[in-house]
N, C-alpha and C positions, 0 to 999 in steps of 0.2 A: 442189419440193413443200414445202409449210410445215406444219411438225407443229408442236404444243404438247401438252406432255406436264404434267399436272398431278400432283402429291402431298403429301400430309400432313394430308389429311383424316382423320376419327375421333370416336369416341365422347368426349366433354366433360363433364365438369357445369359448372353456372352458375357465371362470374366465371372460369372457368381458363382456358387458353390452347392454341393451336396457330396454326403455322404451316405456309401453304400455300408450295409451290414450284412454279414452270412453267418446265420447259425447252424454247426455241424452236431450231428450228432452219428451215433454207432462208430464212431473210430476213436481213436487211442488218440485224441485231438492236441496235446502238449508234444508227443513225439512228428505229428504232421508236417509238410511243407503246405500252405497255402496259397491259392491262385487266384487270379482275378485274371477273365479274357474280356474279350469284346467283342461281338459281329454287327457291322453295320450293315447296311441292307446292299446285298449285294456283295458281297466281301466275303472272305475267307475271316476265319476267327483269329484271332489275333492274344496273344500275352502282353498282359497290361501291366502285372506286378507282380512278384510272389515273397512271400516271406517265410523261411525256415522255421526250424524249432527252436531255435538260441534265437530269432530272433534277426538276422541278417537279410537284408532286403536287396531288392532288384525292381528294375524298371528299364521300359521302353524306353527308347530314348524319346518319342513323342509325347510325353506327360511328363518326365522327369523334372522337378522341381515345380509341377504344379500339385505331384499327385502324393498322397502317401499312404501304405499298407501299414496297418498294426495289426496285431494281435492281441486278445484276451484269452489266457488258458482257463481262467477261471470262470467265464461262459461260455467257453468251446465256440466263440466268435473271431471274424478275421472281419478288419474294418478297410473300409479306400477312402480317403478324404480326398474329392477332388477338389481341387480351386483354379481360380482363372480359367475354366471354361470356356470353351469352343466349340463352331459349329461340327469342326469336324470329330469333338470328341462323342456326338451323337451317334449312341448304338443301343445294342441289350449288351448290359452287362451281368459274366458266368460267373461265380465261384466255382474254384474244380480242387479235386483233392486225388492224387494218384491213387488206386488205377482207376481212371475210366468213370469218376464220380462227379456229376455235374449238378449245380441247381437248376432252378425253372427258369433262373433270368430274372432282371428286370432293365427296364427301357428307363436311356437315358437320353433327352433330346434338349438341346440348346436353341434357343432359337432367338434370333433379333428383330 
């Protein structure tokens, strides 16, 4: 059974920072691609980043060079460090791992 466990959501103001963490478990997690979405309220879900198994990364272009995906194989963890913060970057953000495996979320809200 494949869980993903998300954390380090929280209350922000504009330009600061936090970093989300997802821990997977029940999958072959060094062979994975993982993902980071977002919904804000009202909105369809969105792709925020993902990063392969070598290791190669990807980004929206609305975060790009604030945001970054890592990976740890050796805690079965996918990391999002965001920075410089916005109100629009306020949503719950998913961990997802193909097919069809989501976490519970966590809420990220920016506020001034």
């Amino acid at each position: 059974q494949v869980q993903l466990v998300e954390s380090g959501g929280g209350l922000v103001q504009p330009v600061g920072s936090l970093r989300l963490s997802c821990e997977a478990s029940g999958i072959d997690f060094s062979r994975c691609a993982m993902v980071w979405y977002r919904q804000a309220p009202g909105k369809e879900r969105d792709l925020v980043a993902y990063i392969i198994s070598i290791g190669d990364t990807n980004y929206a272009s609305s975060v790009k060079g604030r945001f970054t995906i890592s990976r740890d194989n050796s805690k079965n963890a996918v990391y999002l460090q965001m920075n410089s913060l916005k109100p629009e970057d306020t949503a719950v953000y998913y961990c997802y791992v193909h097919p069809l495996n989501w976490g519970q979320g966590t809420q990220v809200t920016v506020y001034s």
